[in-house]
MARSE-73954 format. One line per 10 residues: number of its first residue (from 1); their letters; for each residue x negated, y negated, z negated of N, C-alpha, C. Coordinates in nm, 2 decimals. Example, Ala and Ser with C-alpha at 12.3 -4.5 7.8 and 13.67 -1.06 7.14 Angstrom:
<pts>
1> as> -1.32 0.57 -0.78 -1.23 0.45 -0.78 -1.32 0.33 -0.78 | -1.28 0.22 -0.71 -1.37 0.11 -0.71 -1.29 0.00 -0.79;
</pts>
This chain:
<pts>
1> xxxxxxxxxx> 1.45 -1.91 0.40 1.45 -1.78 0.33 1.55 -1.69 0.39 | 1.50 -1.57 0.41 1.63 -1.45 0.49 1.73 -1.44 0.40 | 1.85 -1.37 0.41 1.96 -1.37 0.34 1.89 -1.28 0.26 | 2.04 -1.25 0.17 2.03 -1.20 0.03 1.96 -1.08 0.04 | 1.94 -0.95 -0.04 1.92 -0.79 -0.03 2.04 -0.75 -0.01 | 2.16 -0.81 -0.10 2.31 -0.76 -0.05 2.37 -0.74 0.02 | 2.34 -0.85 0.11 2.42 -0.83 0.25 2.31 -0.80 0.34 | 2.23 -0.71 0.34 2.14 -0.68 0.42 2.18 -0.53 0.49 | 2.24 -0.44 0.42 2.30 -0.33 0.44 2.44 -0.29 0.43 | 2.52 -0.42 0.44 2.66 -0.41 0.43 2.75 -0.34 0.55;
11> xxxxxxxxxx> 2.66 -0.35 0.66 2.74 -0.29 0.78 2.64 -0.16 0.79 | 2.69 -0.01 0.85 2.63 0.08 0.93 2.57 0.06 1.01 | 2.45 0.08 1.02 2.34 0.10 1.20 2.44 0.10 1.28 | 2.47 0.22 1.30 2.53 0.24 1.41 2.68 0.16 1.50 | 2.71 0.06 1.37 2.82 -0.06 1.43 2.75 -0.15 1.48 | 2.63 -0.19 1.46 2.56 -0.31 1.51 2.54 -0.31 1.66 | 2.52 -0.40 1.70 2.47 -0.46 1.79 2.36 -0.48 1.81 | 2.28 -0.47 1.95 2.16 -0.49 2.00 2.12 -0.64 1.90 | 2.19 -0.73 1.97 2.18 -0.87 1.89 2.20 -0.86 1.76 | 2.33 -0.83 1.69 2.30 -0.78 1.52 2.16 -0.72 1.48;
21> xxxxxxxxxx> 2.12 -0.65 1.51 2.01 -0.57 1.49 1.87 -0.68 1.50 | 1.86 -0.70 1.61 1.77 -0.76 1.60 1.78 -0.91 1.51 | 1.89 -1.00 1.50 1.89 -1.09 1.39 1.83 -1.02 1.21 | 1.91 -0.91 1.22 1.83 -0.86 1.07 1.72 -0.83 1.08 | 1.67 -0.78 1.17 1.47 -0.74 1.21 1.41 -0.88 1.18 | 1.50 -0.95 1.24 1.41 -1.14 1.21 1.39 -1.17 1.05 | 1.50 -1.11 0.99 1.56 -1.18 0.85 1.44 -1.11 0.78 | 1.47 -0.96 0.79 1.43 -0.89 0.78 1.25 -0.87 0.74 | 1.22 -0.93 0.83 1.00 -0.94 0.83 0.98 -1.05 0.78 | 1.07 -1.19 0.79 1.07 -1.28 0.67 1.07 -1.29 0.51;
31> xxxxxxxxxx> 1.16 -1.21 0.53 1.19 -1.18 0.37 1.08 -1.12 0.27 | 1.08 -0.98 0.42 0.94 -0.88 0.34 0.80 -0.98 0.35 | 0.75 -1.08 0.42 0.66 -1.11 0.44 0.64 -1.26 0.33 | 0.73 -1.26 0.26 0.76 -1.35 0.21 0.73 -1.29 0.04 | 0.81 -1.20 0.03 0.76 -1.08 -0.09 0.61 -1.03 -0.09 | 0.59 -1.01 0.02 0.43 -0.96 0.04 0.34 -1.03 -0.05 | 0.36 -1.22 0.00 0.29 -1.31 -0.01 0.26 -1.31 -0.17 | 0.42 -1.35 -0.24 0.44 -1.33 -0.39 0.33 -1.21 -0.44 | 0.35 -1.10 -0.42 0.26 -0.96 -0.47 0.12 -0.98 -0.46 | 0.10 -0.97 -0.35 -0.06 -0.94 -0.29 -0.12 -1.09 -0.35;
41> xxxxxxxxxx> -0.08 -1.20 -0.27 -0.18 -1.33 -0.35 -0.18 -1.42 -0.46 | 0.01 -1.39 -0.44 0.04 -1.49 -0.63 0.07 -1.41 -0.72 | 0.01 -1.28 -0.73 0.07 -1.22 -0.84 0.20 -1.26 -0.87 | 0.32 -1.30 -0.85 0.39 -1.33 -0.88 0.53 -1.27 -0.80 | 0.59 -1.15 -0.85 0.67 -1.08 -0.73 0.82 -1.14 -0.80 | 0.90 -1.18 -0.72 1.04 -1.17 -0.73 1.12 -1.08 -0.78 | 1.09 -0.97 -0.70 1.18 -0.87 -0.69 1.12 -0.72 -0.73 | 1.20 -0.65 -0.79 1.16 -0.52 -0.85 1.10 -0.45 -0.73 | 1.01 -0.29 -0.75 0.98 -0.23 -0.67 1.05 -0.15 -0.60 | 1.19 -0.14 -0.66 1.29 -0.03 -0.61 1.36 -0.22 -0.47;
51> xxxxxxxxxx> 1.40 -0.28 -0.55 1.42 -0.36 -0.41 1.38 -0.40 -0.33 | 1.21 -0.41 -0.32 1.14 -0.44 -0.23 1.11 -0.26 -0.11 | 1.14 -0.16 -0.17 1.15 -0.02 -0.13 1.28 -0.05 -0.06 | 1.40 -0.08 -0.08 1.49 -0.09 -0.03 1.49 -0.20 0.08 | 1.43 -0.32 0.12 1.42 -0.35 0.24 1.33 -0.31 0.34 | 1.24 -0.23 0.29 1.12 -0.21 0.41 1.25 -0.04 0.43 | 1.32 0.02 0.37 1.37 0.10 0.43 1.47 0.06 0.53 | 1.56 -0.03 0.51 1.62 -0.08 0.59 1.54 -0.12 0.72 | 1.47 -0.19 0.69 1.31 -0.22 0.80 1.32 -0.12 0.90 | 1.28 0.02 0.87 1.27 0.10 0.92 1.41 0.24 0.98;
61> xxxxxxxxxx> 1.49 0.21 0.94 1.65 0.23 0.97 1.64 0.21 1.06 | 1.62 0.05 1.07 1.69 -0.06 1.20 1.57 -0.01 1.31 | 1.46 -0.03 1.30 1.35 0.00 1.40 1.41 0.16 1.48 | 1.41 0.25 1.37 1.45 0.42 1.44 1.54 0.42 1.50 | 1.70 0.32 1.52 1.78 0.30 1.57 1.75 0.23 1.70 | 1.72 0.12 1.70 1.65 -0.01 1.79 1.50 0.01 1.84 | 1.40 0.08 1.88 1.29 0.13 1.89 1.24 -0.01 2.00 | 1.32 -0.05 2.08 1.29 -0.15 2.13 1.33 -0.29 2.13 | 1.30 -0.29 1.97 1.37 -0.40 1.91 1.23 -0.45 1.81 | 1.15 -0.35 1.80 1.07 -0.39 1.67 0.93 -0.52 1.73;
71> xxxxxxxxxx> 0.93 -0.57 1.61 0.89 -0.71 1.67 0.71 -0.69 1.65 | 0.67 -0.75 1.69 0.54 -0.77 1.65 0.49 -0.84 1.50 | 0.56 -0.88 1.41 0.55 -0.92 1.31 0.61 -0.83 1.21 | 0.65 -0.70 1.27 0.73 -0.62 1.18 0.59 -0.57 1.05 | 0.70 -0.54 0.94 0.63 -0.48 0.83 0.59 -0.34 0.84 | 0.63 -0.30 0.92 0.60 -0.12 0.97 0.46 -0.14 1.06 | 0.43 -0.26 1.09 0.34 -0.28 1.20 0.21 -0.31 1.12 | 0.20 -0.34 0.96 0.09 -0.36 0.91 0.08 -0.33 0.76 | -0.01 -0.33 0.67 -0.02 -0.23 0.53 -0.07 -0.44 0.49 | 0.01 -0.43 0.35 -0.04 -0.52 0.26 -0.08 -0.66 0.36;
81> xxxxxxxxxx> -0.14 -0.77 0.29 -0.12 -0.91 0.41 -0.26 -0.97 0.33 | -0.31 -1.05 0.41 -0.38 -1.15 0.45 -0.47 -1.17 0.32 | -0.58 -1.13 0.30 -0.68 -1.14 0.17 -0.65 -1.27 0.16 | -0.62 -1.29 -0.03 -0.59 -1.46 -0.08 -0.73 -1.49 -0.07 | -0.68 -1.64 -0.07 -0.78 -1.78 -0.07 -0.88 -1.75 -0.15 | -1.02 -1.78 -0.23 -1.09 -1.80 -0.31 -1.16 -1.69 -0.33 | -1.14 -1.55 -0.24 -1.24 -1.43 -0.29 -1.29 -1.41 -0.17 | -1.41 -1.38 -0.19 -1.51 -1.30 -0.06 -1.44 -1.22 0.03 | -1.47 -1.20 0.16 -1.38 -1.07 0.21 -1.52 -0.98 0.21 | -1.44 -0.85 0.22 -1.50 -0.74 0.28 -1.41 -0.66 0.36;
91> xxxxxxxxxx> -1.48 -0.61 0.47 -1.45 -0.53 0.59 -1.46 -0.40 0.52 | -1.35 -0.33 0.48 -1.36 -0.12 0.44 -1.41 -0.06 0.60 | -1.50 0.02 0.54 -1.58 0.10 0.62 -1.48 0.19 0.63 | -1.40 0.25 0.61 -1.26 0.32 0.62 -1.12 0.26 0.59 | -1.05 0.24 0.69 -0.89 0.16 0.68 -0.86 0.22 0.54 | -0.77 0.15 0.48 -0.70 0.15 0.37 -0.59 0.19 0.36 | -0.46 0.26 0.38 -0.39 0.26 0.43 -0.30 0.32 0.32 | -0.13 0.29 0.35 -0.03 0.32 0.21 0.04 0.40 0.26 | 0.05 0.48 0.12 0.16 0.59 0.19 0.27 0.54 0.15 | 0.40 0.64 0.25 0.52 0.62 0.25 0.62 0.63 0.20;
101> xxxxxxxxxx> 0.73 0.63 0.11 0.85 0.69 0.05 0.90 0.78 0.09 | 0.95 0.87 0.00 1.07 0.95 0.05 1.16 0.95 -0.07 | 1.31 0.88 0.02 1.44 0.84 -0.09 1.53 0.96 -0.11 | 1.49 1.07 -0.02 1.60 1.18 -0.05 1.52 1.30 0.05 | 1.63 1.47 0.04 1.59 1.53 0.07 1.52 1.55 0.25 | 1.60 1.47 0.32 1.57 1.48 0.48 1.43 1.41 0.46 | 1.42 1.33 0.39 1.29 1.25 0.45 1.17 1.36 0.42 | 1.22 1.42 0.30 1.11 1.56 0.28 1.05 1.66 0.36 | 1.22 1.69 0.42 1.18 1.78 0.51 1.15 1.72 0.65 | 1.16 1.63 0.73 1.09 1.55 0.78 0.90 1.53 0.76;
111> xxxxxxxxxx> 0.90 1.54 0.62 0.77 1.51 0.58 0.70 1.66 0.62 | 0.77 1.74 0.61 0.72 1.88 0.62 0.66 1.93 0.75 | 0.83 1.89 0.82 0.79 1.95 0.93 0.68 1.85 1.01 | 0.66 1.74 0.98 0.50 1.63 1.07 0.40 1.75 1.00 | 0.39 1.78 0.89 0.25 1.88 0.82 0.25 2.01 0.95 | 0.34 2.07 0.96 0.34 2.19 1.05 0.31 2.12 1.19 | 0.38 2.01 1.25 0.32 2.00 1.35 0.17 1.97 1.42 | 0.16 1.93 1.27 -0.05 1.89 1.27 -0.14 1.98 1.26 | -0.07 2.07 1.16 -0.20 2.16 1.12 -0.17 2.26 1.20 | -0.20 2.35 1.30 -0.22 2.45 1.34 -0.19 2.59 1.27;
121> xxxxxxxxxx> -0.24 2.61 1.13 -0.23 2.72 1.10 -0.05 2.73 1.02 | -0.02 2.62 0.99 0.11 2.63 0.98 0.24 2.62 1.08 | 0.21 2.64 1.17 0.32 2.59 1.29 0.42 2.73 1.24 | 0.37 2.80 1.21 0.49 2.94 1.19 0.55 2.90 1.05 | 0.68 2.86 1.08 0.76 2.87 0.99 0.77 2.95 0.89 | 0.75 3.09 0.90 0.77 3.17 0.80 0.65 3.12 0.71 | 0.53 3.10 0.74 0.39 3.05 0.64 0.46 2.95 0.55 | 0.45 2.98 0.42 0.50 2.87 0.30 0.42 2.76 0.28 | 0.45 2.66 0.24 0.37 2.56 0.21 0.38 2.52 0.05 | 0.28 2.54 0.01 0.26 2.52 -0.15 0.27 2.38 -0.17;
131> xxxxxxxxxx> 0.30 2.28 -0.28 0.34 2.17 -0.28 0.34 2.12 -0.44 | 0.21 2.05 -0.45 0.15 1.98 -0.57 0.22 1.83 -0.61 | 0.32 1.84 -0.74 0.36 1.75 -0.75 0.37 1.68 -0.90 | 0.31 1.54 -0.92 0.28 1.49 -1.06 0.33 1.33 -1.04 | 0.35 1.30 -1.14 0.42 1.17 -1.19 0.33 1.08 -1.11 | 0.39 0.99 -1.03 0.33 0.83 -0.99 0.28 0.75 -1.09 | 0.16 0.74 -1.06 0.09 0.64 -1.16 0.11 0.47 -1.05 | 0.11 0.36 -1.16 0.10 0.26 -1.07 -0.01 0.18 -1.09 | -0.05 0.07 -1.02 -0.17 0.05 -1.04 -0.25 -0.03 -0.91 | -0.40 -0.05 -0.92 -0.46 -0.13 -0.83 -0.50 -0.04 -0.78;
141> xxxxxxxxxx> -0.48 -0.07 -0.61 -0.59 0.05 -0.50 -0.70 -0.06 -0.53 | -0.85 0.03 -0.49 -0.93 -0.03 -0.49 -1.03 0.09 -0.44 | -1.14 0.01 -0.36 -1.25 0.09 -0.28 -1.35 0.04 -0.34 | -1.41 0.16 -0.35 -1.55 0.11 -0.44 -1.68 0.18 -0.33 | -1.78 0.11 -0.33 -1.86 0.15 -0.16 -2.03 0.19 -0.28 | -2.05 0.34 -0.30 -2.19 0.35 -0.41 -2.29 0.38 -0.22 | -2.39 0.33 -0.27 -2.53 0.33 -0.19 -2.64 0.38 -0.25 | -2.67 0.51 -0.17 -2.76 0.62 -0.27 -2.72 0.63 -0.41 | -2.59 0.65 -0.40 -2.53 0.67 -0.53 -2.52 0.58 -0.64 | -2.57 0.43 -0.58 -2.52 0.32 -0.70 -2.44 0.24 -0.61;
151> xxxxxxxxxx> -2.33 0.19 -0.73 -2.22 0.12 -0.73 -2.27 -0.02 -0.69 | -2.22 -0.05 -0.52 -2.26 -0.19 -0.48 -2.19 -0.30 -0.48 | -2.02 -0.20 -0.48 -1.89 -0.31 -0.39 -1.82 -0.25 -0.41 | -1.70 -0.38 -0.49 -1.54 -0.27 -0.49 -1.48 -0.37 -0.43 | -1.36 -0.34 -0.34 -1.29 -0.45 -0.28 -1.12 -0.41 -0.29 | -1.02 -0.51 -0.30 -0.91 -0.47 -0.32 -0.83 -0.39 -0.20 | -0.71 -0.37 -0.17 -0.69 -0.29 -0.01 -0.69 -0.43 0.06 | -0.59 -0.57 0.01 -0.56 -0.68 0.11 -0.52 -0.63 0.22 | -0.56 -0.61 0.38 -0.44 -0.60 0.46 -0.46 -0.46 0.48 | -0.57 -0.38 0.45 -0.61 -0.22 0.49 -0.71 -0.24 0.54;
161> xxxxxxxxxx> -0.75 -0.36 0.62 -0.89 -0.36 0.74 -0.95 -0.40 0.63 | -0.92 -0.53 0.56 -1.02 -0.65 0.45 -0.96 -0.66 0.39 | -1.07 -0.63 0.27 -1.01 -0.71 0.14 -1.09 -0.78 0.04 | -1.03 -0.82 -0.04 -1.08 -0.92 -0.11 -1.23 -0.90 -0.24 | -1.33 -0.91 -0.24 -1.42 -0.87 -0.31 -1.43 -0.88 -0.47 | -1.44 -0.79 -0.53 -1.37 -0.81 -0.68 -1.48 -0.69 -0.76 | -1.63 -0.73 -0.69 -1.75 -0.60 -0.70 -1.80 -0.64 -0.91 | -1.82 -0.77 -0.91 -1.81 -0.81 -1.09 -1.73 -0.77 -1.15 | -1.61 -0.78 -1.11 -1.50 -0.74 -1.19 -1.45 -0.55 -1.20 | -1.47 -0.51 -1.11 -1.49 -0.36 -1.16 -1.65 -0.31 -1.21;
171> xxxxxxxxxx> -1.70 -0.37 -1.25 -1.80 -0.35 -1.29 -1.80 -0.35 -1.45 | -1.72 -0.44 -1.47 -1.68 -0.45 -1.60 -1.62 -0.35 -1.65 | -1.49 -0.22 -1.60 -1.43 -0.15 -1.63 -1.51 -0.04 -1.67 | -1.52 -0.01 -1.76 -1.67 0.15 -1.81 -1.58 0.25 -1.77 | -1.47 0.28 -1.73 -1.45 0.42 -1.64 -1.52 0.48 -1.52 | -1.55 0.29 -1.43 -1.57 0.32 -1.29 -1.74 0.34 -1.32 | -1.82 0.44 -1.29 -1.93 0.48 -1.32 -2.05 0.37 -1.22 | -2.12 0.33 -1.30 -2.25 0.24 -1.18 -2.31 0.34 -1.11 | -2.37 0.43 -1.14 -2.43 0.55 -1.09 -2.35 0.71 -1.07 | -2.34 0.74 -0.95 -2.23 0.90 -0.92 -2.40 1.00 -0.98;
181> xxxxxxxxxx> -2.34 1.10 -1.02 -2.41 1.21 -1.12 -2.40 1.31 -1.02 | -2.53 1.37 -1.04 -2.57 1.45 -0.89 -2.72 1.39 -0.84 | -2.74 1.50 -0.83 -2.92 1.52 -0.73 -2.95 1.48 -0.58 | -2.79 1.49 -0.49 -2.79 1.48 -0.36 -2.75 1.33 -0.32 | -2.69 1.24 -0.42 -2.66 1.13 -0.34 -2.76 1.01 -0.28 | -2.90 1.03 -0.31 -2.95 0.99 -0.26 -3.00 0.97 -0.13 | -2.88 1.09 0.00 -2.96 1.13 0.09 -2.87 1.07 0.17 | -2.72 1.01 0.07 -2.63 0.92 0.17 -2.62 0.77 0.15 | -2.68 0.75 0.28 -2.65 0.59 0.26 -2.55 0.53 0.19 | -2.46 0.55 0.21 -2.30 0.47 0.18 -2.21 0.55 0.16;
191> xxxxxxxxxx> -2.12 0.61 0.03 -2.03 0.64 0.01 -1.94 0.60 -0.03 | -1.81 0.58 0.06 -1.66 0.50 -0.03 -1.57 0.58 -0.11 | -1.52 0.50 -0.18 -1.46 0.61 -0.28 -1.36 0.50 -0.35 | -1.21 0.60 -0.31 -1.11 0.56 -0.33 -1.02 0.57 -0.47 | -1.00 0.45 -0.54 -0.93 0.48 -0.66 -0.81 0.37 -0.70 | -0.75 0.44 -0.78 -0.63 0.35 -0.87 -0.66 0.27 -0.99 | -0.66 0.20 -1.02 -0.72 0.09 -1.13 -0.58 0.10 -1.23 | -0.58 0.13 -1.30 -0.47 0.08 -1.41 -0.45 0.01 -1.49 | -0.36 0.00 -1.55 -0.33 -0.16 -1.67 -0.22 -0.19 -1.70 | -0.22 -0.22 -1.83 -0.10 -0.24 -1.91 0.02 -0.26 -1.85;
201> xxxxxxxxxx> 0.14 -0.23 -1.90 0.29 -0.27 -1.79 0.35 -0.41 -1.83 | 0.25 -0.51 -1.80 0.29 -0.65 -1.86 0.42 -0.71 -1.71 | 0.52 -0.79 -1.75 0.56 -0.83 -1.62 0.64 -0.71 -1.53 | 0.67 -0.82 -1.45 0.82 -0.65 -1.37 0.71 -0.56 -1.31 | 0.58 -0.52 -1.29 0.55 -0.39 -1.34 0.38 -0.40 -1.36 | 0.28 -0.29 -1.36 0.20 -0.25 -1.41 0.09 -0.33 -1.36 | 0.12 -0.25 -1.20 0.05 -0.27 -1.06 0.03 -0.44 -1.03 | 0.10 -0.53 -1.07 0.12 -0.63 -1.08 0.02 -0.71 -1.17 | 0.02 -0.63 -1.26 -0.06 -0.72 -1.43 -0.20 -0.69 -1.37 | -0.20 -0.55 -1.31 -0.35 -0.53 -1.30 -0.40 -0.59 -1.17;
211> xxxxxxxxxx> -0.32 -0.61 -1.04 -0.39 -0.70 -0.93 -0.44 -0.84 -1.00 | -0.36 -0.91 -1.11 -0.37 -1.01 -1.16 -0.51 -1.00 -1.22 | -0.58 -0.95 -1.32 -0.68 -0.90 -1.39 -0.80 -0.86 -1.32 | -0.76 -0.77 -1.22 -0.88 -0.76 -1.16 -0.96 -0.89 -1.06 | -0.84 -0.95 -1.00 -0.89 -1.09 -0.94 -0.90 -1.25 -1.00 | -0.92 -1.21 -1.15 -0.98 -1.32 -1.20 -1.12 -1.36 -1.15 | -1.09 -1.51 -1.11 -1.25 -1.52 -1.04 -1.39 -1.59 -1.17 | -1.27 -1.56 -1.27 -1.40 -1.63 -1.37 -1.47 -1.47 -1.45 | -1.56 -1.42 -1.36 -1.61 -1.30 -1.39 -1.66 -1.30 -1.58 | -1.67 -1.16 -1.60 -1.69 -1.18 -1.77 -1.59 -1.13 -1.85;
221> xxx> -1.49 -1.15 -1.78 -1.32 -1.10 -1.85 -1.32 -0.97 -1.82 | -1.27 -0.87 -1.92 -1.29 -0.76 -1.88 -1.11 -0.74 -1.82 | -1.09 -0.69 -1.73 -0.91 -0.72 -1.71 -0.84 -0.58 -1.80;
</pts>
């Protein structure tokens, strides 16, 4: 097991050492990949979401400093881990992919300025950027794949490429609609469509109760 969270950020970046650095990179993808495991397949997390946010930030500290230090097994290098044992996979017709934190104001404006550098019509500073903002819900990602507009397949994220098939069990949920309403969807083969599944805040958190619920494999239960 990697050391503690404690002593994980007891020294500055910038005291470390090429070799310091890279021993906590090692500790470091252990630990998180270790956490991963707990969340994503045993339902069962250790550690709160604010501490598990606090090592992948360190994660990425060390990498921005060390750029040629980051390992191939780093956590920056891949979204969510290895669809569990006992469920079908499915391949997403579109990567799955998680967004990022921001713990304070630079990461904001960081966040800003990548927007101006992409979009074209914003590169002029003086152009404002409007900015829509509402409370985090927590909860299950989940892809649901309708075919000519009926509901064929919902699959969890698992690593972002594949995930785990769980198409009975949202089926069960009467929010997620069997059929999308509309005259035109019959002209598209395959539409994915991206949502948050929510559920009760049983356990250190929500998101947690409801991975657990939705991948009951004894279908019938409504989670």
């Amino acid at each position: 097991m990697a050391r503690e969270l404690a002593s994980l950020s007891d020294k500055a970046i910038d005291l470390l050492t090429p070799e310091d650095a890279a021993a906590e990179l090692e500790d470091l993808a252990r630990s998180i990949a270790h956490h991963d495991r707990l969340y994503y397949q045993n339902d069962e997390p250790e550690i709160s979401d604010a501490d598990y946010d606090k090592l992948r930030q360190r994660n990425n500290e060390l990498e921005a400093h060390f750029p040629e230090l980051i390992r191939p097994d780093s956590p920056s290098q891949k979204v969510g881990v290895t669809p569990a044992a006992g469920f079908k996979k499915v391949r997403h017709s579109v990567p799955m992919l998680s967004l990022d934190n921001a713990f304070g104001l630079d990461d904001i404006v960081d966040w800003l300025a990548g927007i101006r550098s992409f979009l074209r019509e914003l590169k002029d500073s003086s152009q404002p950027i409007d900015i829509d903002c509402e409370v985090k819900v927590d909860g299950l990602s989940c892809s649901l794949r309708y075919e000519r507009g009926q509901l064929v397949s919902g699959a969890t994220r698992g690593d972002g490429a594949v995930g785990e098939d769980i198409t009975a069990n949202v089926k069960t949920i009467k929010e997620i609609p069997q059929r999308l309403h509309g005259e035109d969807w019959h002209r598209n083969s395959s539409t994915p469509v991206f949502c948050v599944c929510l559920g009760p805040g049983i356990g250190i958190n929500c998101r947690n109760a409801m991975g657990g619920a939705e991948e009951t494999e004894e279908v019938g239960i409504p989670p």
